[in-house]
N, C-alpha and C positions, 0 to 999 in steps of 0.2 A: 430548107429550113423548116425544121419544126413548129408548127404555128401557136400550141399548146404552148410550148416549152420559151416563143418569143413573149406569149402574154404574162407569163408566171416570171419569167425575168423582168417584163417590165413594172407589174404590179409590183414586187418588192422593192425595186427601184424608187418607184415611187414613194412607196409607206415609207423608205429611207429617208426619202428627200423630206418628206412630211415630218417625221420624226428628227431631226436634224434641225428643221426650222424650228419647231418645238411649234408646232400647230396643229388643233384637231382638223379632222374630219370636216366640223362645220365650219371653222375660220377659212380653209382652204374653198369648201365650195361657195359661200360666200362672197369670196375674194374674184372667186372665177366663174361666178352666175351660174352657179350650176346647182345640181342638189346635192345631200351628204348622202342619199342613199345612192347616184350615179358615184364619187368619189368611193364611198365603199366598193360598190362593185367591180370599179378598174382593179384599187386595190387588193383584190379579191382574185383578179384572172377573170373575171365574169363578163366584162362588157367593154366593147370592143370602142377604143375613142378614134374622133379625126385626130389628125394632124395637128390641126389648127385649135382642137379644146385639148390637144396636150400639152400647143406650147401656151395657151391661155391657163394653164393649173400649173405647168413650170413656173411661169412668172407671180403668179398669185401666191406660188409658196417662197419667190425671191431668187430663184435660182436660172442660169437662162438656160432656157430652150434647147443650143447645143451641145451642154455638160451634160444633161438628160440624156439626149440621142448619144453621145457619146458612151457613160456609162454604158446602156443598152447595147452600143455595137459591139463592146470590150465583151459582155456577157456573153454574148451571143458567139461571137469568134473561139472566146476562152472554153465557153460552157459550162461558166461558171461566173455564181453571182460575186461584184466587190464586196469586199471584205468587210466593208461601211455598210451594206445593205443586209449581210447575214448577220452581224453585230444586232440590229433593230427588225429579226423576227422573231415572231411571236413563237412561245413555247409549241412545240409538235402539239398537238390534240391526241391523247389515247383512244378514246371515244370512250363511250358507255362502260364501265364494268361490269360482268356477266353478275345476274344475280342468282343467290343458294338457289340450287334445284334441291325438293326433296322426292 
């Protein structure tokens, strides 16, 4: 298994599940004692959670535990995000546009 590729399935997974409950960032980390910059960072692919503070931010967004893990494993099998979780990402980023050389 791709490990890169299991954290970027699960970060969108989750901004789904966030986005779905209709909750930010801080409602969520608040709910799950945590901070909104840790909640960013999952959501991000950045920072690697236990177990036990994914199914504490499951539940804090309302959702259980093993719809999560299940999503996740379907992604993962498929290799491909559901269709509820590509629905709620964010537009690609271009980056910078080059600026006039003269």
């Amino acid at each position: 298994m791709d490990i890169s590729k299991f954290y970027s399935y699960l970060a969108a997974i989750l901004r789904s599940a966030r986005v779905r409950a209709d909750l930010t960032q801080v409602e969520v980390a608040s709910r799950a004692r945590v901070t909104r910059r840790y909640i960013q960072s999952v959501e991000n692919g950045k920072q690697e959670t236990s177990l036990s503070t994914l199914f504490v931010i499951a539940e804090a967004m309302g959702i259980s535990p093993s719809h999560l893990v299940s999503e996740l494993e379907n992604a993962i099998k498929n290799d491909q995000l559901p269709t509820s979780a590509i629905e709620t990402l964010p537009p690609q980023r271009l980056g910078r546009p080059y600026k006039n050389r003269k």
